[in-house]
ChimeraX commands (.cxc) that place a marker at each C-alpha (Angstrom):
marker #1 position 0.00,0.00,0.00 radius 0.5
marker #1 position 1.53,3.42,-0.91 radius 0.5
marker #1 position 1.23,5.76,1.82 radius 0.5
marker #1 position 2.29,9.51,0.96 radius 0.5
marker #1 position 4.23,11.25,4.42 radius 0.5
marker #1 position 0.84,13.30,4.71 radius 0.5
marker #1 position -1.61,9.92,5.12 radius 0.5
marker #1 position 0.29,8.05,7.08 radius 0.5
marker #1 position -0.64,7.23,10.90 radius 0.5
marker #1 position 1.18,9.66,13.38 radius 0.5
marker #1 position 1.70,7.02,15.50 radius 0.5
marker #1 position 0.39,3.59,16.64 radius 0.5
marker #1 position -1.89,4.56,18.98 radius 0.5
marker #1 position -3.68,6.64,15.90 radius 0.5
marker #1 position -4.41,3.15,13.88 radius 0.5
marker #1 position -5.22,1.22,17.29 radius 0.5
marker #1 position -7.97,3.44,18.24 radius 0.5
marker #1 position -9.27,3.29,15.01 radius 0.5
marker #1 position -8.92,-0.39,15.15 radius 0.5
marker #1 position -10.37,-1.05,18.09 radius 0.5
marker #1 position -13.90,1.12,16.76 radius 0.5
marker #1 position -14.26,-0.78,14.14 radius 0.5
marker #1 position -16.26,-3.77,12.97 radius 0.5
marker #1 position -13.03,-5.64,12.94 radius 0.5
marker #1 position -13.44,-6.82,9.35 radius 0.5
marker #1 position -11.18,-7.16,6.55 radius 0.5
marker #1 position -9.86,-10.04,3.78 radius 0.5
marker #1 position -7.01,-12.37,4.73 radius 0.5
marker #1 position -5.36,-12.66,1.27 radius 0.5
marker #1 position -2.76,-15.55,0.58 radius 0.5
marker #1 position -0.71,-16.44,-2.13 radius 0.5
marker #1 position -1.67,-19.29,-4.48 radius 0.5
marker #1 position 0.77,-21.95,-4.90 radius 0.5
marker #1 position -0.19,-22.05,-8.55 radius 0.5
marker #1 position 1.82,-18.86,-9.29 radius 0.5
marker #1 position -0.40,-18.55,-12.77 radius 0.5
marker #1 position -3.39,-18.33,-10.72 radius 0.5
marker #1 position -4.90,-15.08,-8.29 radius 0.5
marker #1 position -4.47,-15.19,-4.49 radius 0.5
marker #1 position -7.30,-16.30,-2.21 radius 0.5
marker #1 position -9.00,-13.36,-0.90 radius 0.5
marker #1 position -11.22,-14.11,2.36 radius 0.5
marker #1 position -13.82,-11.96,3.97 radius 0.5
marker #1 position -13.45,-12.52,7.75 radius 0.5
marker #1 position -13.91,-11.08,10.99 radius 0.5
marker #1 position -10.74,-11.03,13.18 radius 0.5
marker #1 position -9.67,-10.10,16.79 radius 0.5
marker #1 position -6.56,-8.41,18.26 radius 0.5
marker #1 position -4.87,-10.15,20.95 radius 0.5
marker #1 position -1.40,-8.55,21.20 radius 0.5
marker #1 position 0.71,-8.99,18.47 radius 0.5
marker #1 position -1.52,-11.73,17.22 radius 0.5
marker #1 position -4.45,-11.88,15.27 radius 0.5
marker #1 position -7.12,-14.92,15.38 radius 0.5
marker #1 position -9.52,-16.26,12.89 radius 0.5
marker #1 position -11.26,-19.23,12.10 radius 0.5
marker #1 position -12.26,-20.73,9.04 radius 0.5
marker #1 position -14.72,-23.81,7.76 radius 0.5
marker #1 position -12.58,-26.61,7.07 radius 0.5
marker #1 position -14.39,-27.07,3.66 radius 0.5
marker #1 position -12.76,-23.71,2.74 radius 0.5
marker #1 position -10.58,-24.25,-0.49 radius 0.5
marker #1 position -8.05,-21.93,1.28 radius 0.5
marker #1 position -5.91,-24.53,3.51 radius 0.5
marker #1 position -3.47,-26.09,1.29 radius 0.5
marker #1 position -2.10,-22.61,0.37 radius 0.5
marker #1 position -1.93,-21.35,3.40 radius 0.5
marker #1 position -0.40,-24.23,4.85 radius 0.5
marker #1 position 2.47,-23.59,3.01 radius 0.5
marker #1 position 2.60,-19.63,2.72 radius 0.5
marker #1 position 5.52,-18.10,5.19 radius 0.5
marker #1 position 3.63,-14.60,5.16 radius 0.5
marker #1 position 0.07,-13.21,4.86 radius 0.5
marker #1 position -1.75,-10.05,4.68 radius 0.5
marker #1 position -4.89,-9.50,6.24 radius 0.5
marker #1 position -6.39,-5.98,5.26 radius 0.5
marker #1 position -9.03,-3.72,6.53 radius 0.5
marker #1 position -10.69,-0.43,5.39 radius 0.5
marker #1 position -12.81,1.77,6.48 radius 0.5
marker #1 position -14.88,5.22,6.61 radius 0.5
marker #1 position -14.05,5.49,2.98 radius 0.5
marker #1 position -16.16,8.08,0.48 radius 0.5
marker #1 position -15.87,9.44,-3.28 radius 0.5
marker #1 position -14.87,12.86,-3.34 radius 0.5
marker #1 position -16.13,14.37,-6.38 radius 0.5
marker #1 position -14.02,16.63,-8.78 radius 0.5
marker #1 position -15.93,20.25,-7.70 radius 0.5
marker #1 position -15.17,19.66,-4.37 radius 0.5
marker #1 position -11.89,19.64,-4.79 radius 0.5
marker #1 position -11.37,22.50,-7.57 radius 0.5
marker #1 position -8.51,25.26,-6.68 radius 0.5
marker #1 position -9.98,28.06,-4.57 radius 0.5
marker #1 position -11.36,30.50,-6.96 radius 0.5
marker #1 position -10.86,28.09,-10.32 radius 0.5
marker #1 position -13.80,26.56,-12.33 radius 0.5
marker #1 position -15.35,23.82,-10.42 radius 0.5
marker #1 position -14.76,21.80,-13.73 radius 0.5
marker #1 position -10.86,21.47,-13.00 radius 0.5
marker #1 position -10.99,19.93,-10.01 radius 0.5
marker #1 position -9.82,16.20,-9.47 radius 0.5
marker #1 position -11.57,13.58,-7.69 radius 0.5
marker #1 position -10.42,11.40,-5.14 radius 0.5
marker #1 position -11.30,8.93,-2.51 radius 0.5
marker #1 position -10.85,8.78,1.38 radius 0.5
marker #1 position -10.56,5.89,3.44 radius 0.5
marker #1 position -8.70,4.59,6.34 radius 0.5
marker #1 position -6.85,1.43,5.74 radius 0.5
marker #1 position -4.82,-0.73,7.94 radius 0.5
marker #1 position -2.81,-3.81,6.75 radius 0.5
marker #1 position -1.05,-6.24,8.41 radius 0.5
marker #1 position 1.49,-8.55,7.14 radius 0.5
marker #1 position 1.72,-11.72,9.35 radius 0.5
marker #1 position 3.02,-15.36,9.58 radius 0.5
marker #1 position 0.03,-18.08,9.94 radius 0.5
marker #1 position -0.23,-20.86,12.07 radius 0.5
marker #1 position -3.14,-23.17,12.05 radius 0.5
marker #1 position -4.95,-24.35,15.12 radius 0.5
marker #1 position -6.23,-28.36,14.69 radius 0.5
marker #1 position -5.98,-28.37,18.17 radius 0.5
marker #1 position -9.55,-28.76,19.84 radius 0.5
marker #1 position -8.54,-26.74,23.35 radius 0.5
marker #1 position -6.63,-24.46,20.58 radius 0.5
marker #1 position -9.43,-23.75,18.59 radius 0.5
marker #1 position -11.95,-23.47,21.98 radius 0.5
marker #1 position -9.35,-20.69,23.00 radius 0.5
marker #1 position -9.73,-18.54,19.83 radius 0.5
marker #1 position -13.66,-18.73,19.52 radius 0.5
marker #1 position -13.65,-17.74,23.39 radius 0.5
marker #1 position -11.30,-14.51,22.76 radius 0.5
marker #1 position -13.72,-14.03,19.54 radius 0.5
marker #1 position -16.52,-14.15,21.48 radius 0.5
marker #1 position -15.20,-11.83,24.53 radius 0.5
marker #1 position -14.05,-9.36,21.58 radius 0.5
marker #1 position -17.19,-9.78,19.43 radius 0.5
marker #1 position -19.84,-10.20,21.99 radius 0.5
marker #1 position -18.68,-8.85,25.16 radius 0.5
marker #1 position -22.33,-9.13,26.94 radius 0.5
marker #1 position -22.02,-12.83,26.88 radius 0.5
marker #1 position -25.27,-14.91,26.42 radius 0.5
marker #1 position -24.11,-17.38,24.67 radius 0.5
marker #1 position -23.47,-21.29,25.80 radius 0.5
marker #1 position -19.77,-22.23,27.36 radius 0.5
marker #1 position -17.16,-22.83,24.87 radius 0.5
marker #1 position -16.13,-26.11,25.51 radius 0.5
marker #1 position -14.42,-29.22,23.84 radius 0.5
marker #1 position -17.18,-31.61,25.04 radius 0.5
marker #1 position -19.80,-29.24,25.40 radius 0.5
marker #1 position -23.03,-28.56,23.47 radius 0.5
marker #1 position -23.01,-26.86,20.95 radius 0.5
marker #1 position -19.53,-25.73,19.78 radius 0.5
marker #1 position -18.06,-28.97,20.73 radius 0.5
marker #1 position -19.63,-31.01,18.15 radius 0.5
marker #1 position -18.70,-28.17,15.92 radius 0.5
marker #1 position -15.13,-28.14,16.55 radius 0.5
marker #1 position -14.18,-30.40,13.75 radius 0.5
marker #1 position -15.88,-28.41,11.06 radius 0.5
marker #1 position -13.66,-25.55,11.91 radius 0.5
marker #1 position -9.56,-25.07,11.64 radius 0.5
marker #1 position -8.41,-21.67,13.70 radius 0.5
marker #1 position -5.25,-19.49,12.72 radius 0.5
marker #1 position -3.36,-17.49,14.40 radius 0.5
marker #1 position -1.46,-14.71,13.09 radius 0.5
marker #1 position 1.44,-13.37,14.29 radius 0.5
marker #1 position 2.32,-9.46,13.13 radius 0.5
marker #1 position 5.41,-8.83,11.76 radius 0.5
marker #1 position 4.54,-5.55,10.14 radius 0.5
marker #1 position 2.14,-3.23,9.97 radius 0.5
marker #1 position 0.71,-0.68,7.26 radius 0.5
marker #1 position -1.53,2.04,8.61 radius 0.5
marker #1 position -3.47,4.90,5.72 radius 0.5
marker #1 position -5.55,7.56,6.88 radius 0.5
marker #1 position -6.10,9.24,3.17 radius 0.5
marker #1 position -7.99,12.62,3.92 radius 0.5
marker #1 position -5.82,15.24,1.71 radius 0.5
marker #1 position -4.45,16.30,5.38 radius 0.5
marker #1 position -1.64,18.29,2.84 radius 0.5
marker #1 position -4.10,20.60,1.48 radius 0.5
marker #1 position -4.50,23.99,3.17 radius 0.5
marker #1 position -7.22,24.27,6.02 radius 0.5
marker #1 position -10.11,25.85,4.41 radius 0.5
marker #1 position -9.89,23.24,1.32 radius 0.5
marker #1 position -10.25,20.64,4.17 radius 0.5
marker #1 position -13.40,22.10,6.22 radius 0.5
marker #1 position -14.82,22.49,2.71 radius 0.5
marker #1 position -14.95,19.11,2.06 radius 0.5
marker #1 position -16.26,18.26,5.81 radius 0.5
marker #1 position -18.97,20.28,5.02 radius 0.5
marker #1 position -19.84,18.81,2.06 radius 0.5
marker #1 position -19.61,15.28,3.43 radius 0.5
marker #1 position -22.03,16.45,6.32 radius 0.5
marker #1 position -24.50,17.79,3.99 radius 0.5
marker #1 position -24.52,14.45,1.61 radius 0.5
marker #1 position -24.49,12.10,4.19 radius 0.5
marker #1 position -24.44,8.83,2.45 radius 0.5
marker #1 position -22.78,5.83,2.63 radius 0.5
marker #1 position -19.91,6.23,5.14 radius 0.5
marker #1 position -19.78,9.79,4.63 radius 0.5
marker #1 position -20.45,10.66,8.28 radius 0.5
marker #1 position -17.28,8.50,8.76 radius 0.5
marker #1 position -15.15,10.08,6.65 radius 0.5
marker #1 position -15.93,13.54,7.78 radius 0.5
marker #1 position -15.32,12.80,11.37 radius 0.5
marker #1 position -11.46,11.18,10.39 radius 0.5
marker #1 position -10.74,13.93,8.35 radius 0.5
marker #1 position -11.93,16.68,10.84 radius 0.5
marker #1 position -9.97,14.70,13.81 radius 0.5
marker #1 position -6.73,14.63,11.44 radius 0.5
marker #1 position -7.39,18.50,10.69 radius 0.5
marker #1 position -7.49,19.25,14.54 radius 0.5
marker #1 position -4.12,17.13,15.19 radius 0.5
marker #1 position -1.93,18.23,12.22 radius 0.5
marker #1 position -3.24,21.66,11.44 radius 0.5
marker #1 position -1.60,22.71,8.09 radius 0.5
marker #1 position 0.60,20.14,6.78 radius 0.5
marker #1 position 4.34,21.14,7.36 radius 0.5
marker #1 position 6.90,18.68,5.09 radius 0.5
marker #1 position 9.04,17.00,7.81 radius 0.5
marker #1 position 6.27,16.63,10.39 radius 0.5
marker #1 position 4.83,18.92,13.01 radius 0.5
marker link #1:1,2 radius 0.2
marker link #1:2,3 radius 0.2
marker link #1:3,4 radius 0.2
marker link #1:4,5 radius 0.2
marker link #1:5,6 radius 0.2
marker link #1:6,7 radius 0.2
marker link #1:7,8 radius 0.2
marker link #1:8,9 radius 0.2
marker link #1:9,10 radius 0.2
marker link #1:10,11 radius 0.2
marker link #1:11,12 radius 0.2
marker link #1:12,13 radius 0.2
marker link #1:13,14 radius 0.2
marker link #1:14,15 radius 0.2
marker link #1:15,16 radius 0.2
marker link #1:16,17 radius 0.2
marker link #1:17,18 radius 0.2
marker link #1:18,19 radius 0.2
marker link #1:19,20 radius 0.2
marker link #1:20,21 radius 0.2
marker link #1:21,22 radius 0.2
marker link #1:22,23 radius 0.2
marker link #1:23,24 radius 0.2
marker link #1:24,25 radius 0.2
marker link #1:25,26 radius 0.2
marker link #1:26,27 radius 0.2
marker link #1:27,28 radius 0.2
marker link #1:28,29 radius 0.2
marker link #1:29,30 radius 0.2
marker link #1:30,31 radius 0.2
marker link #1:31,32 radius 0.2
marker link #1:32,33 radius 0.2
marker link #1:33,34 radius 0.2
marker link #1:34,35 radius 0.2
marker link #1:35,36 radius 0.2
marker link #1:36,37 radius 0.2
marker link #1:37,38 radius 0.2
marker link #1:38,39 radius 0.2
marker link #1:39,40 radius 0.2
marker link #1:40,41 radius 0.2
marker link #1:41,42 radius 0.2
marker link #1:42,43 radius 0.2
marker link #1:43,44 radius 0.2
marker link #1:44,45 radius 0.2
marker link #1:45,46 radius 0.2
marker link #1:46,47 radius 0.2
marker link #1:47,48 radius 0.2
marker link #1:48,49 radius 0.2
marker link #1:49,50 radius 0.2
marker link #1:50,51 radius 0.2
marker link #1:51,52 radius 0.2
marker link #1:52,53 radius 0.2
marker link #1:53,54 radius 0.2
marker link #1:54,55 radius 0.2
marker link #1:55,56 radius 0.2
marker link #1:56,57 radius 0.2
marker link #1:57,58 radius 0.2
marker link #1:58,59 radius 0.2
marker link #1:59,60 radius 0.2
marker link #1:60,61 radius 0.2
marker link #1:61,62 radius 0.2
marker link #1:62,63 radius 0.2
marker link #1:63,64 radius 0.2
marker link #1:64,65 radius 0.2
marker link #1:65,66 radius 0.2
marker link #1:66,67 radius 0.2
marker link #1:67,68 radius 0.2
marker link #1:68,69 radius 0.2
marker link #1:69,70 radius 0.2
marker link #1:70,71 radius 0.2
marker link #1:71,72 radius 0.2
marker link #1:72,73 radius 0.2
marker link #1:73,74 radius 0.2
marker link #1:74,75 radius 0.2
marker link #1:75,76 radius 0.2
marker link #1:76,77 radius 0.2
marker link #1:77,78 radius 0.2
marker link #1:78,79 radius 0.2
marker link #1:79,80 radius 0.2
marker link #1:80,81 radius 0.2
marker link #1:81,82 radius 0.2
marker link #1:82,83 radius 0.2
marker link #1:83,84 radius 0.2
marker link #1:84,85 radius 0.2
marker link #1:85,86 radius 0.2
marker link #1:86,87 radius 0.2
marker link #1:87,88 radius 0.2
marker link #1:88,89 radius 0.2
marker link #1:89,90 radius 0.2
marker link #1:90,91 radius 0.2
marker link #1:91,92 radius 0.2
marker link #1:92,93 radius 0.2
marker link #1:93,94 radius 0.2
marker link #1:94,95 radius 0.2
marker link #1:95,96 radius 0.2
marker link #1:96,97 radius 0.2
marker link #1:97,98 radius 0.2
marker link #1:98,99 radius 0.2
marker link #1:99,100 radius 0.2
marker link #1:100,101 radius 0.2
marker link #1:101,102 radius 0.2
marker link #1:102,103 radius 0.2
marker link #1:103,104 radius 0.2
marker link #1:104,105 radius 0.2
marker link #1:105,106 radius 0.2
marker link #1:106,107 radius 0.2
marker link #1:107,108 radius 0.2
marker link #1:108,109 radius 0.2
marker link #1:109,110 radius 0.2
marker link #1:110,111 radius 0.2
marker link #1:111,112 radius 0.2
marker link #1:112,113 radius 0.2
marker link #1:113,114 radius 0.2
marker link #1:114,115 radius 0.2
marker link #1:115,116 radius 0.2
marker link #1:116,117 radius 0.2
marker link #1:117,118 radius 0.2
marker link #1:118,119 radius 0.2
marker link #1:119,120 radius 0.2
marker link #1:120,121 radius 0.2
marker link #1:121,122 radius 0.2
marker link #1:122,123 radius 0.2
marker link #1:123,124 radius 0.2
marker link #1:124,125 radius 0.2
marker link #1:125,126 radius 0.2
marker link #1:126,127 radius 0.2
marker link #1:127,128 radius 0.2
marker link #1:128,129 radius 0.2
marker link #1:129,130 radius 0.2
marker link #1:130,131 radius 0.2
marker link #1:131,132 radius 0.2
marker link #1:132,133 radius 0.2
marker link #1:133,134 radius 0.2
marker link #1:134,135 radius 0.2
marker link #1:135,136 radius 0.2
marker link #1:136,137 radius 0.2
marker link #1:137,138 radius 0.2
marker link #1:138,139 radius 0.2
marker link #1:139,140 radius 0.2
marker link #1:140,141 radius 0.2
marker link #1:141,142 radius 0.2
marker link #1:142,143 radius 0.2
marker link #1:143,144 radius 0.2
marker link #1:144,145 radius 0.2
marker link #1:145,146 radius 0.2
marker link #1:146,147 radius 0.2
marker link #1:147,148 radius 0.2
marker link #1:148,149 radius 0.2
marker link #1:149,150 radius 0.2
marker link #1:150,151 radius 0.2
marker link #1:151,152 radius 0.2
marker link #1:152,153 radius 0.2
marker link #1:153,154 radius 0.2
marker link #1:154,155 radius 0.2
marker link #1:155,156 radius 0.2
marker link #1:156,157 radius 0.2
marker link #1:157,158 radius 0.2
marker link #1:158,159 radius 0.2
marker link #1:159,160 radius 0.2
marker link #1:160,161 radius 0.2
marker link #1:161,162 radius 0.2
marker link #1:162,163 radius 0.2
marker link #1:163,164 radius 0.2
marker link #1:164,165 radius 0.2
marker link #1:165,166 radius 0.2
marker link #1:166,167 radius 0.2
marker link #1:167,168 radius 0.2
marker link #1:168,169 radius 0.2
marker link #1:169,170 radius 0.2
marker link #1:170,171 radius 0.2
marker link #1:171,172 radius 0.2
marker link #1:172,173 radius 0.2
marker link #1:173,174 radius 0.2
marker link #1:174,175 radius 0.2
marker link #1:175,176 radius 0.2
marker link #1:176,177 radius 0.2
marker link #1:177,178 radius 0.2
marker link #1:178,179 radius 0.2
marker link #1:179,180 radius 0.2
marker link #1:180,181 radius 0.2
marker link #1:181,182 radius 0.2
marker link #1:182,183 radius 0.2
marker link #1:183,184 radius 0.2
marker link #1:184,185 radius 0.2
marker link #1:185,186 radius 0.2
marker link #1:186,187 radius 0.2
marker link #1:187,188 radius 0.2
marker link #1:188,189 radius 0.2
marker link #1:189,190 radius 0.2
marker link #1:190,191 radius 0.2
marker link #1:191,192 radius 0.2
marker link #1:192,193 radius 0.2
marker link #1:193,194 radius 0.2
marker link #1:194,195 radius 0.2
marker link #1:195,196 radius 0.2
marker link #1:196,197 radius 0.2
marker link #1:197,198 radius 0.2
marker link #1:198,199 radius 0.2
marker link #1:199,200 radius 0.2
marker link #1:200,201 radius 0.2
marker link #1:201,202 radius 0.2
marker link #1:202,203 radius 0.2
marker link #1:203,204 radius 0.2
marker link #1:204,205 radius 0.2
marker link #1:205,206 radius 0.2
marker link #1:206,207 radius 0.2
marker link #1:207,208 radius 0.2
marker link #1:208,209 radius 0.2
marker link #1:209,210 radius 0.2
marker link #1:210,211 radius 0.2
marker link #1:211,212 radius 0.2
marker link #1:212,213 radius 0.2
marker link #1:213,214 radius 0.2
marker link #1:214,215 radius 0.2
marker link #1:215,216 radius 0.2
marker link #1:216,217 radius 0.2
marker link #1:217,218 radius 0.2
marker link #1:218,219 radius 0.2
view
């Protein structure tokens, strides 16, 4: 992912509070070991637990034999995105016409090295930290290896866990461009309010507050 100095996070703590408010939800994408052929991208809910991530997966899933052998991974997620139209983003005092569009989004990547769970206590352990993470209020049966019902479902399943080696972290919101250009575009996201406008506005108007006017070189 190419980050200009202007997008990227200011620090960790920027991308982990994002993290942590959203939906958790992003593809896991892993090489094919046909090297003809397109990666396996897979739509999956994950959950932080220190430098780890944790999934789990159907054990039908045609995924497993590449990721059995893949060393690294990247598991991607994205977020309060919108299309920023070409008048909105016209010089100040130019035709609207010669403006260029754009899009925001927050995006946060993680490269990582798998290792899958067979393990029935192994996978028990990651569906109880996905359930504490996902559904925090509880009411839901005991995770158990011979309990009703997850333990029956156990062998359906495979878990992984994924250990981060490195980290990518976007916050795209043209954070370079001079203040007024910026509230602008808040505005207008305000006053469209679709999609994940709402989203975007609030990211953009939370960068704007912590950077002020972009200075090459950092603040």
């Amino acid at each position: 992912m190419f980050i200009h100095p202007w997008d990227a996070a200011r620090d960790d703590a920027e991308w982990l509070t994002w993290l942590k408010n959203t939906d958790r939800f992003g593809v896991l994408a892993v090489n094919n070991i046909d090297p003809s052929k397109a990666p396996l991208v897979l739509p999956t809910h994950f959950t932080v637990m220190g430098d780890e991530l944790l999934i789990h997966l159907a054990r039908p899933n045609p995924v497993w034999k590449h990721l059995e052998v893949a060393s690294e991974v990247r598991l991607a997620v994205i977020g309060d995105y919108a299309f920023i139209p070409t008048y909105w983003r016209a010089k100040a005092g130019g035709p609207d016409e010669d403006g260029v569009p754009t899009s925001y989004y927050t995006s946060v990547q993680f490269v990582c090295r798998p290792t899958i769970v067979d393990d029935p206590q192994g996978k028990v352990d990651i569906l109880e930290s996905q359930l504490r993470d996902f559904q925090p209020e509880g009411k839901h049966a005991e995770v158990a290896v011979d309990g009703e019902p997850y333990g029956r479902m156990l062998a359906g399943l495979r878990g992984v866990r994924l250990a981060v080696v490195d980290v990518d972290a976007k916050f795209k919101y043209d954070d370079h461009n001079p203040i007024a250009h910026r509230e602008r575009v808040i505005s207008n996201l305000e006053q469209r309010d679709q999609g994940r406008d709402a989203g975007a506005a609030t990211q953009q108007r939370r960068r704007l507050e912590a950077i002020g006017e972009w200075k090459p070189g950092g603040q």
